[in-house]
N, C-alpha and C positions, 0 to 999 in steps of 0.2 A: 504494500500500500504506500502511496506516495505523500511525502511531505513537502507540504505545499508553505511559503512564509510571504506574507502580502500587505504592506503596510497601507495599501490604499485599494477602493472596491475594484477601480480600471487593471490591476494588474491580475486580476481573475478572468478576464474577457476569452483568453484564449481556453483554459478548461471552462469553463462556463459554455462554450459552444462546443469541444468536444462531450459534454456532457446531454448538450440538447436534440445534439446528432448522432447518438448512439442509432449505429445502422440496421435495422430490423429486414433489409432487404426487401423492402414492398417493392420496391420499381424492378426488382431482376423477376421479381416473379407474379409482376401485374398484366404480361400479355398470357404466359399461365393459366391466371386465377379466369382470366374474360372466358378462354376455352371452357373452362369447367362450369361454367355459370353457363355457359351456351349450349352446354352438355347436357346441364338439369332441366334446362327449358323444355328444351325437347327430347332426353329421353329418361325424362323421370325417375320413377322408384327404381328402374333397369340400372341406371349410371348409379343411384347411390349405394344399392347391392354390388354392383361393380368394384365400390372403390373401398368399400369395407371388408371383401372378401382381399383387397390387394394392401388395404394398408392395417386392419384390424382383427380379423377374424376369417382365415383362409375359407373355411366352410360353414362358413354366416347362412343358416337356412331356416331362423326364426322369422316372425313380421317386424318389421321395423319399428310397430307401435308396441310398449309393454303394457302387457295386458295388469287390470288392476289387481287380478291375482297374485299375479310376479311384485308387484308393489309389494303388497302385503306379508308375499313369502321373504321377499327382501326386509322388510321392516322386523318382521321377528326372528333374523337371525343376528340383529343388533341386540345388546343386551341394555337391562330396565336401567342403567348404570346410564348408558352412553344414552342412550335415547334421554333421558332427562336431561342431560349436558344440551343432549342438540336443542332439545322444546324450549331450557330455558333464554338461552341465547336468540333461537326466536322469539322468543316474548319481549326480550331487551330491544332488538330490531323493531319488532314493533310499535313499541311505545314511543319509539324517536319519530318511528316515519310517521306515525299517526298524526304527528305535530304538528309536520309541512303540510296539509291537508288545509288547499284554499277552497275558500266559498266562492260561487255565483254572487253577481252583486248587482244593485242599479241606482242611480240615480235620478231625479225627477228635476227637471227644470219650469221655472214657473210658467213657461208656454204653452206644458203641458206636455213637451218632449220628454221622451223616459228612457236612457241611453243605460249598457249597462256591458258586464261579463258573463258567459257562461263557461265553470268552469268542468268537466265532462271526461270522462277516461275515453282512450282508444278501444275499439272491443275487442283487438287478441293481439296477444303479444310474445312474441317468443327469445327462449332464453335459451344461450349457448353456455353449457359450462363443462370445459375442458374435464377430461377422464385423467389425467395425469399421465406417469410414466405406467403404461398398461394396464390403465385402470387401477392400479395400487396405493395413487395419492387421489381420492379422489376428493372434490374441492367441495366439499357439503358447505364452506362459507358462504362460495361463490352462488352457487344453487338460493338459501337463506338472503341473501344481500341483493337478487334479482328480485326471486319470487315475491318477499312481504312488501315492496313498494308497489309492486302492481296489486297486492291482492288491498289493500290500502286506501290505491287510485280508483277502487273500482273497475278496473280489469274483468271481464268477464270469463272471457276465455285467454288462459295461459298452455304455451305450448312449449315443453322442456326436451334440446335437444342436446347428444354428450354420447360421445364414443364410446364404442364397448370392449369391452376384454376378450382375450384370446377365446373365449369359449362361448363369446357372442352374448353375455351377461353382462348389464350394469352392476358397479359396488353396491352389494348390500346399503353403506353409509349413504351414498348417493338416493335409493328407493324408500331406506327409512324416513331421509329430509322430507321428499315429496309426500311421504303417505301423513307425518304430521303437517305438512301443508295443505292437507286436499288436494294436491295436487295428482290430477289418473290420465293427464297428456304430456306423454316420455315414451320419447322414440330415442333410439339406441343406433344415433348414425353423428360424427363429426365431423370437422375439417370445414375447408371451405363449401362444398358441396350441401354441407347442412345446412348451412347459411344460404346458400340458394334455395334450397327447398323451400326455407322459412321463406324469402320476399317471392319466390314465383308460384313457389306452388307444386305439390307431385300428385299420384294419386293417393296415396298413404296422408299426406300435411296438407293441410290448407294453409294460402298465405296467409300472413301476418302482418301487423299497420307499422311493429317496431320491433327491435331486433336489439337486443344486448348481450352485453356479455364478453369476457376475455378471451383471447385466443393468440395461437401463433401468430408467423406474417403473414398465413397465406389467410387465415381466417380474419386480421385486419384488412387485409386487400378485398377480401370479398365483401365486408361489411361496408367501407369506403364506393367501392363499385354498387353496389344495390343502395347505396345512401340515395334518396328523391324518391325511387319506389318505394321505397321505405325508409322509417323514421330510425335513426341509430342514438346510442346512445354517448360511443367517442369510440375516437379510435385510439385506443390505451398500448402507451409502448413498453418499454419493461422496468421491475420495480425498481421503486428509488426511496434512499431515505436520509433526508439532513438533522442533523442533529448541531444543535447551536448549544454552547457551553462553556459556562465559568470556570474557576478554580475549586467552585466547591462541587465539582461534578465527581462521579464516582467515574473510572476510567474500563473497569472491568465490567460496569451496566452498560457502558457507552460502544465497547467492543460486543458485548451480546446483541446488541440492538443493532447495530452497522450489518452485523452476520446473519441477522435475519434478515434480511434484505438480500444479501449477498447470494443467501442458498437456492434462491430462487432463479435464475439463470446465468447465466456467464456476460450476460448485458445488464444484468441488473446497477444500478448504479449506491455506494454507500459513500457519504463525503460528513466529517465531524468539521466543526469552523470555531475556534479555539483561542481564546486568547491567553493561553498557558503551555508554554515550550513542554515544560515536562510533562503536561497530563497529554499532548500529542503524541511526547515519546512512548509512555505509558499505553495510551489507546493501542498503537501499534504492535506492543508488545504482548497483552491481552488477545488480542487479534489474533496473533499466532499461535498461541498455546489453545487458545479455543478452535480454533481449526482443525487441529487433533483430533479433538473428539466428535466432529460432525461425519454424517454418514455421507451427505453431498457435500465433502470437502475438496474433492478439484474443482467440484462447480462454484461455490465459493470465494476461495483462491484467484479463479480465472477472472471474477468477478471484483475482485480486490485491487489487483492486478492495474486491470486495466480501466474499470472506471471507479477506483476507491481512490478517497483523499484524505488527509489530514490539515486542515490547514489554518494556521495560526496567525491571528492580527491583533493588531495593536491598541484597539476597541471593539465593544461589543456594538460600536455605531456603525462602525468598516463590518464585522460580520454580519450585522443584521442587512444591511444593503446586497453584499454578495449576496445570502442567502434569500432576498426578494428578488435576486438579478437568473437565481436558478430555478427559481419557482417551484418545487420539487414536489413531486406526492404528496409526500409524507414529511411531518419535521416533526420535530422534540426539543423541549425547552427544556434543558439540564442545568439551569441558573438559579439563584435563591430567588428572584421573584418573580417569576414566570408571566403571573398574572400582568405587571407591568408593560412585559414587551407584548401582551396580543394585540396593542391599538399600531405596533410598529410593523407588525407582518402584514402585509398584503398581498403577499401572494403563494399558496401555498396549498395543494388540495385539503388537505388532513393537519389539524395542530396539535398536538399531542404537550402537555405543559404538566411538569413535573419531573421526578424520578418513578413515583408509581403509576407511568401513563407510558410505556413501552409501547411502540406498534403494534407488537401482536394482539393488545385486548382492545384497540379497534377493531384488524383485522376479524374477531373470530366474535366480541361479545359485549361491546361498552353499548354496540345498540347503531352509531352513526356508520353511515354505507364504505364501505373498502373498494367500490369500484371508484378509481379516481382518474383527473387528468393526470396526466404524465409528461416527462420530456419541454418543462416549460409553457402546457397552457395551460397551468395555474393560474395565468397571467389572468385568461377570459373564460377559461371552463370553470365548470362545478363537479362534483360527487355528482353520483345517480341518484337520482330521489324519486319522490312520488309526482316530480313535476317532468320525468321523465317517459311517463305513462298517461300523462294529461294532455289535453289541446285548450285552447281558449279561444270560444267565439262571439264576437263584438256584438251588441245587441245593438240598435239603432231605429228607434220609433218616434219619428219626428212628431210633432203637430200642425194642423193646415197653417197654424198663426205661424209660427218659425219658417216652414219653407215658405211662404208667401210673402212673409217679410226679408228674406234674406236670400228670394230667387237670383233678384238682381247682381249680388255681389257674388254669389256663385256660379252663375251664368259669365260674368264677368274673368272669374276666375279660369272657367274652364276655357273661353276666347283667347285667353292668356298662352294658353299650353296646344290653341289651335285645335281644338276639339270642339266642332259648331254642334255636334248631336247631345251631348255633353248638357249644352247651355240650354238649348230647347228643352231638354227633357226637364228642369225645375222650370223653365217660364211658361210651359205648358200646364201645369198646377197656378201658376200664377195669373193664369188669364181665365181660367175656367172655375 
């Protein structure tokens, strides 16, 4: 991991862009992903049996949809232990998202105009959530952190798609998630291809209005290409976490927390902003003794490597600015007043403020969403919410008194921009 030493924000500019341009290779394999998309249009459940027999499951000869028996047979081979871990963690999810949860509104003008919002779920929506390394990791967060925003929004119909295991089964943990969600639409196909099915359509899937969820590059590139057909929710690149830090930080939390991050792929990015030589050297050193004992410790490593940083300034006014300058995921406040700096970050998906506010109990259970922007659009994204499954449509019920008073200056208006049909259509209420 690299030690970085910056007495002012400008001399961060150059890691600050190798960090935004961490290359996930969408463009080497975006005339690729178009083929496969033009593959599911036209030859449907045929192509994604196709590619699941070629990348997932040689002799795949179940239906693509599981049936809600297999739910259920899944769900009780979790035990009463784990299943309560999972329920309660949904309940925490819950309670946040229930929060963002905007009303319909109107207004009344004394003309007698009544202008307003409606605000409305989409009516189906579907959710990509990656099966891991062979289905062995499989991401029940990911599943929880899609699903209870739509079910929230109002959502009517959810449709959950996620690769299967060699033997053409979803994880047990994966069908337990759904079956305490109510959730009995889970089809057993990934990759990009899934992601078509979702916005076109096969005979197994019906489309869908929106589409979330993490994935590879080739599954970003396909979400990106069906964006307009359908509604997405980002396109998220690979994890990241800053950690901003005093002298009174602990340097072996701060190495645990960089490595959770780390483990997650060999782009993942982990960068500590330090205004203490020794606890940098410290961090570092931590780092490596923990790397020992992970099970993904080349992936890690690789991850440390090449986009891990340390790096030490000479105020916490110089790191707070790099650290709005990388916009990162995720950040952690390891300073004695945390509270203080939240009016100074501005840009950040996730804030995490304390010592016992670690990534991971966002990630899995404080309740706010873990699907976040990444790669610096902190800047203008947000987290996935309930306003991710929503649309808003403008009410607009004039009265005769308003348009007949104010034909003229709209008429006028639309003469303006050379639109003569434009102007008649209010002077025509105005004359009659």
């Amino acid at each position: 991991m690299q030690k970085y030493t910056f007495s002012q924000a400008g001399e961060a500019e150059d890691l600050i862009r190798k960090l935004a341009d961490r290359h996930l290779g969408e463009q080497d394999v975006e005339a690729e992903v178009r083929q496969i998309l033009e593959a599911v249009q036209n030859q449907k459940d045929v192509f994604l049996i196709e590619k699941i027999r070629q990348f997932d499951c040689s002799d795949f000869n179940v239906p693509l949809r599981v049936g809600e028996a297999e739910i259920q047979q899944g769900a009780a081979q979790v035990s009463p232990e784990d299943m309560e871990i999972i329920a309660e963690a949904a309940r925490n999810i819950r309670s946040f998202h229930e929060a963002q949860l905007e009303k319909s509104w109107f207004q009344t003008r004394e003309d007698g105009s009544i202008l307003g919002q409606k605000v409305s779920a989409v009516k189906r929506a579907g959710l990509y959530v990656p099966g891991g390394k062979g289905g062995n990791t499989p991401l029940i967060s990911s599943l929880l952190m899609q699903a209870i925003p739509a079910q929230v929004a109002g959502v009517k119909e959810i449709a959950v798609v996620s690769p299967p295991r060699e033997n053409g089964m979803l994880n047990p943990y994966l069908l337990a998630a759904a079956y305490l969600l109510d959730i009995t639409e889970v089809y057993r196909v990934g990759g990009p291809w899934a992601v078509g099915a979702l916005a076109y359509g096969t005979e197994s899937i019906k489309p869908v209005d929106v589409i979330t969820g993490p994935g590879n590059q080739y599954v970003t590139m396909a979400k990106k290409l069906v964006q307009g057909k359908v509604g997405i929710d980002m396109l998220a690149g690979p994890s990241e976490i800053l950690v901003l830090a005093d002298d009174s930080a602990m340097p072996d939390y701060i190495a645990a927390d960089m490595l959770s991050q780390a483990e997650h792929d060999s782009l993942a990015s982990s960068v500590c902003i330090t205004t203490s030589s020794y606890l940098a050297d410290k961090i570092i050193e931590c780092a490596e003794k923990r790397l020992a004992m992970l099970p993904r410790a080349e992936i890690a490593r690789n991850s440390l490597e090449n986009f891990g940083a340390v790096i030490v300034v000479p105020s916490m006014q110089v790191g707070v600015e790099i650290a709005n300058r990388i916009a990162p995921e995720h950040m952690q406040l390891m300073v004695q007043d945390p509270w203080s700096y939240v009016p100074l970050i501005d840009n950040v998906g996730a804030l995490f403020l304390g010592v016992w506010s670690p990534e991971p109990v966002g990630d899995y259970f404080a309740g706010p969403n873990h699907v976040l922007p990444t790669q610096g659009t902190a800047r203008y994204a947000s987290a996935l919410s309930v306003h991710t499954f929503c649309k808003k449509t403008s009410i607009i019920a004039s009265s005769q008194k308003f348009t007949r008073a104010k034909a003229s200056a709209i008429a006028r208006l639309a003469r303006m921009e050379g639109l003569e049909a434009h102007a008649q259509s209010v002077e025509a209420r105005k004359l009659n």
